[in-house]
C-alpha positions in Angstrom: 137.6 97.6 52.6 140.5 95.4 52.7 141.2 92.2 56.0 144.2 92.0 57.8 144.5 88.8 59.2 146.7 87.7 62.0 147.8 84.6 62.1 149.7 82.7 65.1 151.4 79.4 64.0 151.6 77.5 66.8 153.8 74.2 66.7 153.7 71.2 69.8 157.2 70.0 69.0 160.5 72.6 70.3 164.0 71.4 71.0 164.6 73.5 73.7 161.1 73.8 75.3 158.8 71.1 74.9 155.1 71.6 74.7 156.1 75.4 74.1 152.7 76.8 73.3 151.1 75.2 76.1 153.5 76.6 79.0 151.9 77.9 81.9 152.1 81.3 82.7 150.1 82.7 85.9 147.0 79.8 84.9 147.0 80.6 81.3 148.8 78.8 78.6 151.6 81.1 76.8 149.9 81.0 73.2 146.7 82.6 74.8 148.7 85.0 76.0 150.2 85.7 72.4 146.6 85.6 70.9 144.4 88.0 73.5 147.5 91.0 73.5 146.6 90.3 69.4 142.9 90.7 70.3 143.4 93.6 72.4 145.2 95.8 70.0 142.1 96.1 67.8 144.6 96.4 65.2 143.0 93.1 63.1 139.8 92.0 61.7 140.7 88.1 62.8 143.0 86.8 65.0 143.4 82.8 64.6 145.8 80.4 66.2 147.2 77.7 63.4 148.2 74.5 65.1 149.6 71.0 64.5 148.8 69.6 67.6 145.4 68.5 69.3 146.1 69.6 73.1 147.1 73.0 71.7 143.7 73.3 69.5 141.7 72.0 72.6 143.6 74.6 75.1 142.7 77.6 72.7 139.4 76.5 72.0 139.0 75.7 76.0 139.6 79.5 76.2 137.2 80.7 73.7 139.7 81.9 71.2 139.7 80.7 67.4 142.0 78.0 66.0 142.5 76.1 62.9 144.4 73.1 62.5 147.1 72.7 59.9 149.5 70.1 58.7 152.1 68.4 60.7 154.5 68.3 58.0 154.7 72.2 57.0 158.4 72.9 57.6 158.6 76.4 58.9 155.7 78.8 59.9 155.3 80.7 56.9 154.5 77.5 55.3 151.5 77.1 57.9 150.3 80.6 57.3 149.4 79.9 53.9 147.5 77.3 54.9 145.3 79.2 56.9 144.6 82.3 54.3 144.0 79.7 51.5 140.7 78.4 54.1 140.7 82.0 55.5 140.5 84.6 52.5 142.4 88.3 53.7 143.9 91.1 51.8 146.8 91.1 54.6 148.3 88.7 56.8 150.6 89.2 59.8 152.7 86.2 60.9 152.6 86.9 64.6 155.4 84.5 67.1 153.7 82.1 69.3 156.0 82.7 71.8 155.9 86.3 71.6 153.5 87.3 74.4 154.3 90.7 75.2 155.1 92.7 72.0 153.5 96.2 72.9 149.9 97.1 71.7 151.2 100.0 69.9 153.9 97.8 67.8 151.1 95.9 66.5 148.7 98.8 65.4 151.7 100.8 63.8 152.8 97.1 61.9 148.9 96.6 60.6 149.2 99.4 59.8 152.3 99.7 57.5 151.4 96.3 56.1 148.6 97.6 53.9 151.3 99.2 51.7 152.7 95.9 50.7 152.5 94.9 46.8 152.5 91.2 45.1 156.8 91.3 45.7 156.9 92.8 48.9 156.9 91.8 52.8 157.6 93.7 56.3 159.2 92.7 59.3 160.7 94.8 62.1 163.7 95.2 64.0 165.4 97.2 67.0 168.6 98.1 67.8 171.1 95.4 69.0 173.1 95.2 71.9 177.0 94.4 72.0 175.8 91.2 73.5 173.0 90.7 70.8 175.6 91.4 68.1 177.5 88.4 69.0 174.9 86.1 69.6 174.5 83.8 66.7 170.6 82.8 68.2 170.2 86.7 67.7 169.6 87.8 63.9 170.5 90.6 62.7 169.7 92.7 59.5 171.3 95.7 57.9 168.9 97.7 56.1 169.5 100.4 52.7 168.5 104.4 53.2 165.2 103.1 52.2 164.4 100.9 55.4 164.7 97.5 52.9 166.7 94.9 54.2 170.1 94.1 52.5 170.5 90.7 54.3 169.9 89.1 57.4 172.5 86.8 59.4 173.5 85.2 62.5 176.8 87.3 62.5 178.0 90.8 63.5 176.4 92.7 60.7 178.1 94.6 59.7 181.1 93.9 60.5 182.6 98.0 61.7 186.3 97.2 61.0 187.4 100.6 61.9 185.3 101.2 65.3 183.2 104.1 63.6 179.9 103.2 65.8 178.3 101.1 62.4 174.5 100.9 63.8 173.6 97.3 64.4 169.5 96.3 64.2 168.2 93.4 66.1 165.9 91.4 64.0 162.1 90.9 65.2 159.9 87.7 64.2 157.2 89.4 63.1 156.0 89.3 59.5 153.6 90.9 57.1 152.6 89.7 53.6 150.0 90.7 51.0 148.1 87.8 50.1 149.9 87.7 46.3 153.4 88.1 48.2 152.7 85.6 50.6 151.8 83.2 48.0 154.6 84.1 46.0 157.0 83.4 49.0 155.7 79.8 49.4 156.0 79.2 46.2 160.0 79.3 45.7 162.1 76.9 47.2 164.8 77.0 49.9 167.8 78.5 48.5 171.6 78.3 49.4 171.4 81.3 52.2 168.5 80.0 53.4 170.0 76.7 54.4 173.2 78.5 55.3 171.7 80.2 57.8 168.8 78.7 58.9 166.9 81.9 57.9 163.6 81.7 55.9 163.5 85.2 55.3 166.5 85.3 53.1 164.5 83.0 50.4 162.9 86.3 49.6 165.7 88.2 48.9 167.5 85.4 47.2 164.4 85.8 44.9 164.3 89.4 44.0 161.6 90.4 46.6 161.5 93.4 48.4 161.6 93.0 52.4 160.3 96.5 54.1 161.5 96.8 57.6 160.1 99.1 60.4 162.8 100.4 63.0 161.4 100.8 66.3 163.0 100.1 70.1 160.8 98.2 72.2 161.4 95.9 75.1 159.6 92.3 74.8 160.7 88.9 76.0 161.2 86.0 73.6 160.7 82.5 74.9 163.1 80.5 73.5 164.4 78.4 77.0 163.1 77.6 80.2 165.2 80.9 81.7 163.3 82.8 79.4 159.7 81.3 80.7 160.9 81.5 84.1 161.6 85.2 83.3 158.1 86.1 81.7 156.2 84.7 84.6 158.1 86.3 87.1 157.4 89.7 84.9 153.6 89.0 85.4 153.8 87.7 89.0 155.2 91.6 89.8 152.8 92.9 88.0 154.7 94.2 85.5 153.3 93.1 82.3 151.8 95.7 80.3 148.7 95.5 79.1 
């Protein structure tokens, strides 16, 4: 029987929201909300939190969950997943967001779930579909996919770009990503290429490489943290009793 791991990279240092992991929502610190809705879904065989930081290894393991510590120097999260299934073997591995707390139970089952399909050269993410405000939001990224649901290319920009006003369909991209262990490896090993560092976009290494990027479609309401704004929003959200479970 194959394991599907989930793995939540958790890093101390963010720009726009110090001490990110470690926010406070409702007496619980955010990456503990991230990790139990991971729990809850039943849809893994491990959930782990991967850290850089002491506090944040102490605050997880305060509230019983499991965490690993990790480099300090890994330079995006993928990075710091591998480190974790190399001490943590798995047929599977979802790269859940640590600031990701409320992504719907049923998301997660149906992405374990398509993530056992993956080969050596492939990898699956998901998206939704954008707004007219999304799709001229450089912080939002947008993919455009072929009739196949593989993505074409991701970017910061209006893709694509619907010159004549036809109603062109425009996906929101999701941080959520799912290797097989020989893909994930694979994907570490290449390094950054020109979109990449164009765009600030990790994801596009694997296209700029020939892999194959499988991306689920499915509309579902969830609240990023990214700012301050956004974490006042989320606790406000659970103060009305609102979050779903």
């Amino acid at each position: 029987m194959s394991v599907t791991l989930c793995v939540i990279p958790a890093r101390y240092a963010s720009t726009r929201l110090p001490a990110k992991p470690l926010c406070d929502i409702a007496g619980k610190p955010m990456i503990m909300w991230v990790y139990e809705r991971a729990v809850a879904s039943g849809a893994f065989d491990k959930v782990v939190v991967a850290t850089d930081h002491d506090s944040i290894f102490s605050a997880v393991k305060h509230a019983h969950g499991d965490v690993i510590m990790t480099s300090p120097d890994h330079p995006r999260g993928t990075d710091r997943v591998f480190e974790v299934v190399q001490k943590i073997p798995c047929d599977f591995v979802v790269n859940l967001q640590g600031d990701e707390p409320d992504v719907p139970i049923g998301i997660l089952t149906d992405f374990s779930s398509e993530v056992k399909k993956l080969n050596d050269n492939s990898l699956l993410t998901i998206a939704s579909h954008a707004t007219i405000e999304e799709s001229n939001n450089p912080n939002v990224v947008k993919v455009v996919l072929d009739r196949f649901q593989n993505a074409l290319y991701f970017s910061r920009s209006g893709i694509p770009y619907d010159r004549d006003a036809i109603g062109a369909t425009q996906l929101r991209h999701k941080g959520i990503y799912g290797f097989s262990s020989e893909s994930l490896a694979k994907f570490c090993s290449f390094p950054q290429g020109e979109l990449e560092k164009a765009e600030s976009l990790e994801q596009l290494r694997a296209l700029e490489y020939g892999m194959t990027i499988r991306c689920l479609v499915r509309d579902f309401d969830s609240i990023g943290i990214d700012t301050q704004n956004d974490l006042e929003l989320f606790r406000r959200v659970v103060a009305n009793g609102h979050y779903k479970h």
